[in-house]
N, C-alpha and C positions, 0 to 999 in steps of 0.2 A: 585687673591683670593685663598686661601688654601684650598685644598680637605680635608675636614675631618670629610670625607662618611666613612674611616677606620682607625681600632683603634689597635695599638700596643696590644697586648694581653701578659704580663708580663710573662715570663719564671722561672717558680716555678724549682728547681733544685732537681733533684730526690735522694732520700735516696739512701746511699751508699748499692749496695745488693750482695756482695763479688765477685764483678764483672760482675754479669751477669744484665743486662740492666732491668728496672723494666718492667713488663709488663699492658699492659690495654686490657681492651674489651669493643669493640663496636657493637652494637646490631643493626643491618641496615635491613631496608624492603626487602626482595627479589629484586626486582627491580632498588633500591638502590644498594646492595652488588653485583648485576653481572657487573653493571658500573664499580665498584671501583674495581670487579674480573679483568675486561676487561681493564683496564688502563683508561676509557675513562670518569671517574669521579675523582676529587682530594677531600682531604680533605677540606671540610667549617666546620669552629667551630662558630655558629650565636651567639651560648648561651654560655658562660664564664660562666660554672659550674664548682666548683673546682674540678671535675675529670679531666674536660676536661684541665681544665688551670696546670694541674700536667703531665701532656704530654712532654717530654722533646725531647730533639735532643736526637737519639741514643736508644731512648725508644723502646720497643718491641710494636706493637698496633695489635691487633687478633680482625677482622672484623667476627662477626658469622650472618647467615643469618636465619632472624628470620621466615622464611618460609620452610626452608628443612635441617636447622641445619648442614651446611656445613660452614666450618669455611676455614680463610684465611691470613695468618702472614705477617706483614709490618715492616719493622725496618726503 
């Protein structure tokens, strides 16, 4: 029987931005952003929102924490 508990999430290809990688930002609970500071959370995308589905490989993504406004860069 096929597992198909997960779903391919379609790779939107990022505007070309004279080389430097586009960037995003994501707005994480406190609690949230020190796991993902700490290594000991990965990224989950639940909801296929097109910001989120605009994420590519190579992409700049800036995690800010929405409790003490410390921010934290991922390529």
């Amino acid at each position: 029987m096929p597992d198909d508990t997960q779903q391919a999430i379609p790779t939107v290809p990022s505007p070309a931005t004279g080389g430097e990688p586009p960037e995003h930002h994501m707005h994480l609970l406190g609690r949230y952003y020190r796991q993902v500071e700490a290594g000991r959370k990965t990224i989950e995308v639940r909801v296929a929102t097109s910001q989120k589905r605009a994420v590519a490989v190579g992409d700049t993504v800036v995690f800010h924490d929405r409790d003490t406004g410390r921010d934290s860069t991922s390529s």
